[in-house]
C-alpha positions as CSV (number, residue, x, y, z in Angstrom):
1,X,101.3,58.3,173.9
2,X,99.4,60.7,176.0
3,X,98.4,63.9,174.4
4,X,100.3,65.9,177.4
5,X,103.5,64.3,176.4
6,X,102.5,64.6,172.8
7,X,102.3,68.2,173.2
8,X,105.1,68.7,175.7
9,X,107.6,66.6,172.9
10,X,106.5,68.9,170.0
11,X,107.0,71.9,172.2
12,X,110.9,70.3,173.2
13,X,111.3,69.6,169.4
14,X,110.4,73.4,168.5
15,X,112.8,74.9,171.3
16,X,115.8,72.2,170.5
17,X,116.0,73.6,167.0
18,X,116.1,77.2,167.8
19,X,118.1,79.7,169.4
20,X,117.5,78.5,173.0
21,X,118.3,75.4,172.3
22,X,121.4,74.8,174.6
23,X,119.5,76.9,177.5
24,X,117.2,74.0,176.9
25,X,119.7,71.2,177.4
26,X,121.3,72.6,180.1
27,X,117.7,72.9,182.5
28,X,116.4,69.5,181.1
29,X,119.6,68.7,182.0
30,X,120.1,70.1,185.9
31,X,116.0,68.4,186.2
32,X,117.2,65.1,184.8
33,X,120.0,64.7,187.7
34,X,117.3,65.6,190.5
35,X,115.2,62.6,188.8
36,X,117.6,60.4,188.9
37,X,118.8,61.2,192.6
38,X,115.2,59.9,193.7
39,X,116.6,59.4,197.4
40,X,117.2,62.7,197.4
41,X,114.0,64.1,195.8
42,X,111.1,65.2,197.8
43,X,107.9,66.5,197.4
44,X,108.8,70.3,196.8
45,X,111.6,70.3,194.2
46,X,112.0,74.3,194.3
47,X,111.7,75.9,197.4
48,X,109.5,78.9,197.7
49,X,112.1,81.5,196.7
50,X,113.1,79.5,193.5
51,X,109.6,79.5,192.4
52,X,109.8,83.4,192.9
53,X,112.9,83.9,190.9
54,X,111.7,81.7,187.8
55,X,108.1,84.3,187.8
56,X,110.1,87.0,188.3
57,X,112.5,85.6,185.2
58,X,109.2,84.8,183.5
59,X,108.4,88.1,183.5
60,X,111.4,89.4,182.7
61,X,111.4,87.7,179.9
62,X,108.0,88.9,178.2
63,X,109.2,92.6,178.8
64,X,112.4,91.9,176.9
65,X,115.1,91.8,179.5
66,X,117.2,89.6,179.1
67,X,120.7,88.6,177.1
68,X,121.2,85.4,175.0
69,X,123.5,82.6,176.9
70,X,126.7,83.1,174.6
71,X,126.4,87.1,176.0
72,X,126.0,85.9,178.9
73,X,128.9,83.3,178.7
74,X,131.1,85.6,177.3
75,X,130.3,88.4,180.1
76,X,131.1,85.7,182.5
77,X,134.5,85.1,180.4
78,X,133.0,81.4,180.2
């Protein structure tokens, strides 16, 4: 195997078995359906906003904002 995909499976591994683990599934799963729907796929997945909500998420993130899924779930009354 390639070391990229070497390195991206131990990092999947790693994330699978902790607490983000069904965050994981569910955005490996939402990518997964736009692979498969090839005719519908073009060269720019994400449009420019969606690339500035994931950074802005991103940084979110390392500052500490944010809530676990079940919180959020149960907020949601999902």
């Amino acid at each position: 195997m390639e070391p990229a995909i070497d390195d991206l499976l131990v990092k999947i591994k790693t994330i699978a078995q902790g607490p983000n683990a069904e965050l994981l599934r569910k955005l490996v799963d939402v990518l997964y359906e736009q692979a498969e729907r090839k005719e519908e796929f073009d060269e720019e997945p994400f449009s420019a906003e969606d690339l500035t909500a994931i950074k802005e998420g991103e940084e979110a993130f390392k500052r500490g904002e944010f809530i676990s899924l079940e919180e959020y779930e149960k907020e949601r009354g999902l």
